[in-house]
C-alpha positions in Angstrom: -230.6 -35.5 -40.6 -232.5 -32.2 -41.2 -235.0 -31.2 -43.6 -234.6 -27.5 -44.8 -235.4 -25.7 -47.4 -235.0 -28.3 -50.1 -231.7 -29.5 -48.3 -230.3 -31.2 -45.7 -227.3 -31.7 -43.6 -225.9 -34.7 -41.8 -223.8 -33.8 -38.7 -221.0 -36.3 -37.3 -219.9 -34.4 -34.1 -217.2 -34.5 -31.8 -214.7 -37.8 -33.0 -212.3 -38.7 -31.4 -208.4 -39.2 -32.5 -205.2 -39.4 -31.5 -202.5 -37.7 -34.1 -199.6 -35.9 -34.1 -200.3 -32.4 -35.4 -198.6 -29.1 -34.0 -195.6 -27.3 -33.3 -193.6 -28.9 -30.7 -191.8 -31.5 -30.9 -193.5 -33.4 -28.3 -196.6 -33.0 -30.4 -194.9 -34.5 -33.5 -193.5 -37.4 -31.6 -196.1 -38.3 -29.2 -199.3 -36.7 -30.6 -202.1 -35.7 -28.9 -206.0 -36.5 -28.3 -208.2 -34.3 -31.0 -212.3 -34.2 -32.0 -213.4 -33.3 -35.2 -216.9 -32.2 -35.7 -218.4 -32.4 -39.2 -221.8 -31.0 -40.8 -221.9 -32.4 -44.5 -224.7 -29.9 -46.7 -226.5 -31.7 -49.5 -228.8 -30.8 -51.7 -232.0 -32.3 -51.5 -232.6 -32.7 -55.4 -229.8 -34.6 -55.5 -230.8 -36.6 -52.3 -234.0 -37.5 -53.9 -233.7 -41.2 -54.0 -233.0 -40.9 -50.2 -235.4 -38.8 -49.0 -238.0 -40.3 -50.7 -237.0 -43.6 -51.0 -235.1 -44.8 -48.3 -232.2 -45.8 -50.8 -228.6 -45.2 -50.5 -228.2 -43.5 -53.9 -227.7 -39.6 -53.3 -226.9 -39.3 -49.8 -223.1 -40.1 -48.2 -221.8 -43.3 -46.8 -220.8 -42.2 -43.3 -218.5 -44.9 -43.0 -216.4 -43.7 -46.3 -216.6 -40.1 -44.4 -215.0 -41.5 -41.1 -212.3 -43.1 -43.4 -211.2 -39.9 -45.4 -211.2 -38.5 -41.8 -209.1 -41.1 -40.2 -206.8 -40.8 -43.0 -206.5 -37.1 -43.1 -206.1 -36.8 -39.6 -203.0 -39.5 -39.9 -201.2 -36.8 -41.6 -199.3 -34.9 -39.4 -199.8 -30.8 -40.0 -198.3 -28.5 -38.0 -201.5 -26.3 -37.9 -205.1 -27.6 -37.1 -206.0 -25.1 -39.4 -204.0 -26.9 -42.2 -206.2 -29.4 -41.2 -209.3 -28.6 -41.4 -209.1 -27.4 -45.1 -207.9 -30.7 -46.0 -210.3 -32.9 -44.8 -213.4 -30.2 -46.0 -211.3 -30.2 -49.5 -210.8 -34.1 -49.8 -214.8 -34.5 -48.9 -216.0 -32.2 -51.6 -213.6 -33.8 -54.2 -215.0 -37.6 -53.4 -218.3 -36.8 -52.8 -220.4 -35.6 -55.8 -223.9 -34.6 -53.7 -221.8 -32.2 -51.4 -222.7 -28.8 -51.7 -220.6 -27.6 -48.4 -218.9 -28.7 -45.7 -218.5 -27.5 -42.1 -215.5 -28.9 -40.0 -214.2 -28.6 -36.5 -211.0 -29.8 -35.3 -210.3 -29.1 -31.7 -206.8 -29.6 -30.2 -207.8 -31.1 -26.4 -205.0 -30.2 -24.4 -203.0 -27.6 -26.1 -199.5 -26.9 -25.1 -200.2 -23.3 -23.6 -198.8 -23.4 -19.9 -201.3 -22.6 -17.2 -204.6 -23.7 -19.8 -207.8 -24.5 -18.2 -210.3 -24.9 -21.5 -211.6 -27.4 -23.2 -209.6 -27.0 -25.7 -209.1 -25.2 -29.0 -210.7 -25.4 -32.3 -209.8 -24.5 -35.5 -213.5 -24.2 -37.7 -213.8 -23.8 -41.6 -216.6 -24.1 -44.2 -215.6 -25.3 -47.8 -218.3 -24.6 -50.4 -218.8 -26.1 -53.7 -217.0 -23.9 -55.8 -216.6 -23.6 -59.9 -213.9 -21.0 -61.4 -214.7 -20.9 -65.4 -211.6 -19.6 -67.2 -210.8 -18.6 -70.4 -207.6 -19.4 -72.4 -206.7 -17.2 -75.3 -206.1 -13.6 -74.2 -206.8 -14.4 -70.2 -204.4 -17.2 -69.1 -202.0 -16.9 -72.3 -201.0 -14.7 -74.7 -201.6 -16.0 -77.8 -202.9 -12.9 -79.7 -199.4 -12.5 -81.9 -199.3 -16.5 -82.9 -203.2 -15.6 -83.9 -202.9 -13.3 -85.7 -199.5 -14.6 -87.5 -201.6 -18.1 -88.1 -204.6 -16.5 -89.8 -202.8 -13.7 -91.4 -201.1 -17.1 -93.3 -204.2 -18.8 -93.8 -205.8 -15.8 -95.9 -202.4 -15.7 -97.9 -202.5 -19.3 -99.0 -206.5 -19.2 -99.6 -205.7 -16.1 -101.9 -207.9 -13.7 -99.9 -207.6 -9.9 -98.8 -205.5 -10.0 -95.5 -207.8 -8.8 -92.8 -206.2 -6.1 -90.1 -204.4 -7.6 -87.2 -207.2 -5.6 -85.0 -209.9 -6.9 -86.8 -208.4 -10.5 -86.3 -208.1 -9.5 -82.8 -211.7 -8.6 -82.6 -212.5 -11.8 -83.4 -210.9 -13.9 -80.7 -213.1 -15.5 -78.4 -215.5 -17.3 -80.8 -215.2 -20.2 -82.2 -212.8 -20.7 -85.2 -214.5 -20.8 -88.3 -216.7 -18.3 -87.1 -214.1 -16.0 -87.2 -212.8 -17.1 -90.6 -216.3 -16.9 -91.2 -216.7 -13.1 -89.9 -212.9 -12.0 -91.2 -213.9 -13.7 -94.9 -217.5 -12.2 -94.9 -218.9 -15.8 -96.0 -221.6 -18.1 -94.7 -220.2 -19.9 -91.9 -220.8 -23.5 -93.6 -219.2 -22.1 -96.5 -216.9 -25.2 -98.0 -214.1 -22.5 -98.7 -214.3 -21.6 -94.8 -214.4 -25.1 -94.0 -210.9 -25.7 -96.1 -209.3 -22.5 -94.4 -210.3 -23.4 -90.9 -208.7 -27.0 -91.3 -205.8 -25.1 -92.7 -205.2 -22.5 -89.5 -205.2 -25.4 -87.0 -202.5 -27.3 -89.3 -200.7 -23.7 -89.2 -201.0 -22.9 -86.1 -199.3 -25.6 -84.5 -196.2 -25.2 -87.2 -196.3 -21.2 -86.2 -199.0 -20.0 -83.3 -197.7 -21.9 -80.7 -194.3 -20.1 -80.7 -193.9 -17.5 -78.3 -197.2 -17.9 -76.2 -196.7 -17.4 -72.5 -198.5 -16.9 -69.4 -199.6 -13.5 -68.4 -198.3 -12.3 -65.2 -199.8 -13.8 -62.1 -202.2 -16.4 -63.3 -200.2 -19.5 -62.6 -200.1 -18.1 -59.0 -203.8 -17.4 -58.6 -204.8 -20.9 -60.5 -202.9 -22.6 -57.8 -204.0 -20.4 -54.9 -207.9 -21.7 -56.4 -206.6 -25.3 -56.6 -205.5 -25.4 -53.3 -208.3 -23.3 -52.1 -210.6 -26.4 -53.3 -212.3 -24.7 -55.8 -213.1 -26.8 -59.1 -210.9 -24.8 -61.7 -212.1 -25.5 -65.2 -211.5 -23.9 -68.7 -214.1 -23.1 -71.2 -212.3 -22.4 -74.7 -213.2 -21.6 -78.4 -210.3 -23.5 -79.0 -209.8 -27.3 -79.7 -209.8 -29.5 -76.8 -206.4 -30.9 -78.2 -204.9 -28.0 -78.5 -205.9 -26.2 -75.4 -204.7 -29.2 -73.0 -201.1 -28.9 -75.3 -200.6 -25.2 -74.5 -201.7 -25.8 -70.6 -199.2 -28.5 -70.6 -196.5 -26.2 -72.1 -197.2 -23.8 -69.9 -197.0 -25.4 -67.1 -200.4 -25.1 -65.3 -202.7 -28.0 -66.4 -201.9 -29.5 -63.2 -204.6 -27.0 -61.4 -206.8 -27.7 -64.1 -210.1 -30.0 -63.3 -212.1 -30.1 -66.5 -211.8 -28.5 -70.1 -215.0 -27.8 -72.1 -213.3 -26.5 -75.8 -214.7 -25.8 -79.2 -216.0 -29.6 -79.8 -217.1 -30.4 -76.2 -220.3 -28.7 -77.0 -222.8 -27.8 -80.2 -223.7 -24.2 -78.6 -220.7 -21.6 -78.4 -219.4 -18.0 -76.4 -221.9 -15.9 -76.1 -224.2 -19.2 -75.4 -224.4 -20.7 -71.7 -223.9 -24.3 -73.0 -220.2 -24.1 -71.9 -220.4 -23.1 -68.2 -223.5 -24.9 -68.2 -221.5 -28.4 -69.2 -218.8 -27.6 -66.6 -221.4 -26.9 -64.1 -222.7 -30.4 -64.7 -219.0 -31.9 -64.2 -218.9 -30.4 -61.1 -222.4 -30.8 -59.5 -221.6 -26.6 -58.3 -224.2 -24.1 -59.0 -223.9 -21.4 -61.4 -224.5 -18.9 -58.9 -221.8 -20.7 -56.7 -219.8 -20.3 -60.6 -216.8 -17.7 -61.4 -216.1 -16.4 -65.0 -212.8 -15.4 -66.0 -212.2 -14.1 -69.1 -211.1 -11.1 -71.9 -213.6 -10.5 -74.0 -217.6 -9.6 -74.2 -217.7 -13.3 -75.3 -216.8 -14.2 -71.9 -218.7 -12.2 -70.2 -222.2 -12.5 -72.1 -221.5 -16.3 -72.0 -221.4 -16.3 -67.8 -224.2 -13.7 -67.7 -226.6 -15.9 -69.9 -225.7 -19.0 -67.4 -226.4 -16.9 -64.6 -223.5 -17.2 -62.8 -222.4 -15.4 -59.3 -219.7 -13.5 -60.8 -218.3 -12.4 -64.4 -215.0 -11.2 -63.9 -213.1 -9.5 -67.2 -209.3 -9.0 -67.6 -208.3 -6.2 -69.1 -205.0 -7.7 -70.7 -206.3 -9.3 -72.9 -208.5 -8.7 -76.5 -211.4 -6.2 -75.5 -211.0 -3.2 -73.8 -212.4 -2.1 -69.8 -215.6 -0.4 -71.7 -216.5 -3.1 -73.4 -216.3 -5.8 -70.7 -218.0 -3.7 -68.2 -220.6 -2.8 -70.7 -220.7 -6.5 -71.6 -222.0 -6.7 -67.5 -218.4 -7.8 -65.7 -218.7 -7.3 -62.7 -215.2 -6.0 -62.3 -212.5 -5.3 -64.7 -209.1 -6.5 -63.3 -205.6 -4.7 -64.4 -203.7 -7.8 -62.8 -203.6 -10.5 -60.2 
C-alpha cells in the first residue's frame, strides 16, 4: 500500500492463470499460461476508516478482487485486450471506493514462431467515469409532443396560447416552471398547480406519439456503456415518465441512474442534479461529462464543476447560446 497525495493504491502483481484466450485454435482448446498485474487507485477520503483505523470499511477485499479475476479470466476472449477492459470494467462496477484501475494481462508464450520474450502484454487503465445526459431535446425529440401537450393545456385552462418558440424556450426546466413562465403567474400559483397536473395527464394521451431518438445517440450511449463509463440522465422531467420513453426507445438498458424532476428539491441551472448522480457513483465531478441542449444544461454542469459541458446543437437552444452558456464544444452530431 502507498500513501500519496491523499490516495493510495494497492498493487496485486503478476498472477498466474491458465485460460484459453486467443486466436488459434490450439489456444481455444488447450489454453495457455497468463499473469495479470493489477494496481487498484483509491481515494483516501474514502479509505478513511482504513487508514486511520485499521478497519476493513473503505478499502478492497483482495480476496473478492482475485475472484472477479479468476472469473473474468475463465471467459475465453480472443484478444487479451478484450480482456483487460473487462476485468478493469467489472472492478469499478463492484467496488464503490475505486477511483481507477490499472491492469496487465500478459500472454506467456505467444504463438509467434521463432519468439524469444517473456511474453506479451496487453495494459489498460479504467477510470471512474460519470456521463450526465439530458433527455428532452438531446437523446429524444420530444419538442413537437411538447409543444402539442401544452399548447392543449392552455386551451382547456382558457388561457392565451403561448408561441410554439416560446414553449420551446422553456424546455429544460422544470414543468410548472415553465407553465409558470408561459402563464406569467407565481410559480405556487394553485391555477399553475391544476394546469401542470393537467399536461402530465395530456401528455401521455398525446406527447408521447412520435418521439424518437436523434441520430446517433443510441450508438454512442452504448459505446459509453461498454466503455465502463457510469451513463446517467439528469431530467426536468418525471422520473416515471423519463424511464417510460427510455424504455420505448430502446436505450434504458445503457442507462445506470436517473435523477428527474422529483429526485431532487434544487432544479437546471442548480448543481443539485449532477451533484446527486455524482454521489450514486462515488465519480468526481471533474471526472463528470454533461450532455445536453440547452443553457440549462450547460449552466447546471458549470455550477457543479464538472470536467466537461458538452451542448448539442439539435436540440432547443441554438450554438450561441450554448457556447455563451460556457459549453465547451457545440456538437452538430455523433
Amino acid at each position: 500500500m502507498l500513501i500519496q497525495d491523499n490516495a493510495f493504491t494497492i498493487s496485486m502483481p503478476r498472477m498466474r492463470f491458465h485460460a484459453r484466450h486467443g486466436v488459434m485454435p490450439q489456444e481455444q482448446q488447450v489454453g495457455g499460461e497468463f499473469m495479470l498485474s493489477l494496481v487498484l487507485h483509491i481515494d483516501g477520503r474514502n479509505a478513511h476508516h482504513a487508514l486511520c483505523h485499521d478497519e476493513l470499511e473503505g478499502t478492497i477485499n483482495y480476496a473478492e478482487v482475485y475472484d472477479i479475476v479468476g472469473r473474468e479470466m475463465k471467459q475465453p476472449s480472443q484478444l487479451i485486450e478484450r480482456v483487460a477492459a473487462r476485468v478493469a470494467r467489472c472492478l469499478l462496477r463492484h467496488f464503490f471506493t475505486l477511483r481507477q484501475v490499472d491492469v496487465e494481462v500478459t500472454k506467456c508464450v505467444p504463438p509467434i514462431p521463432g519468439f524469444d520474450g517473456e511474453g506479451v502484454t496487453a495494459r489498460y487503465s479504467l477510470r471512474r467515469q460519470l456521463v450526465a445526459w439530458d433527455f428532452d431535446g438531446t437523446i429524444a425529440d420530444t419538442s413537437h409532443g411538447i409543444v402539442q401537450t401544452m399548447t392543449e393545456t392552455f386551451r382547456r385552462m382558457g388561457w392565451a396560447v403561448p408561441s410554439d418558440e416560446a414553449i420551446c424556450s422553456t424546455i429544460g426546466l422544470p414543468l410548472q416552471a415553465s407553465v409558470a413562465q408561459l402563464a406569467a403567474l407565481p410559480c405556487g400559483n394553485d391555477e399553475v398547480q391544476r394546469a401542470t397536473a393537467l399536461y402530465r395527464v395530456l401528455f401521455e394521451q398525446v406527447g408521447t406519439v412520435g418521439v424518437t431518438l436523434f441520430p446517433g445517440v443510441d450508438e454512442e450511449m452504448c459505446r459509453q456503456h461498454e466503455s465502463g463509463m457510469f451513463v446517467a440522465i439528469a431530467t426536468s422531467r418525471g422520473h416515471d415518465s423519463v424511464r417510460c420513453l427510455l424504455e420505448q426507445l430502446g436505450v434504458l438498458r445503457y442507462v445506470d441512474y436517473i435523477v428527474a424532476c422529483e429526485d431532487v428539491i434544487a432544479h437546471k441551472p442548480d448543481p443539485a442534479p449532477v451533484e446527486r448522480l455524482c454521489e450514486l457513483t462515488n465519480v468526481l465531478p471533474a471526472d463528470t461529462t454533461v450532455i445536453g441542449d440547452t443553457t440549462f444544461d450547460i449552466e447546471m454542469g458549470r455550477n457543479a464543476r464538472v470536467g466537461r459541458c458538452i451542448g448539442v446543437e439539435w436540440g432547443n437552444h441554438s450554438r450561441k447560446m450554448l457556447i455563451d452558456a460556457g459549453a465547451d464544444f457545440v456538437l452538430r452530431n455523433f
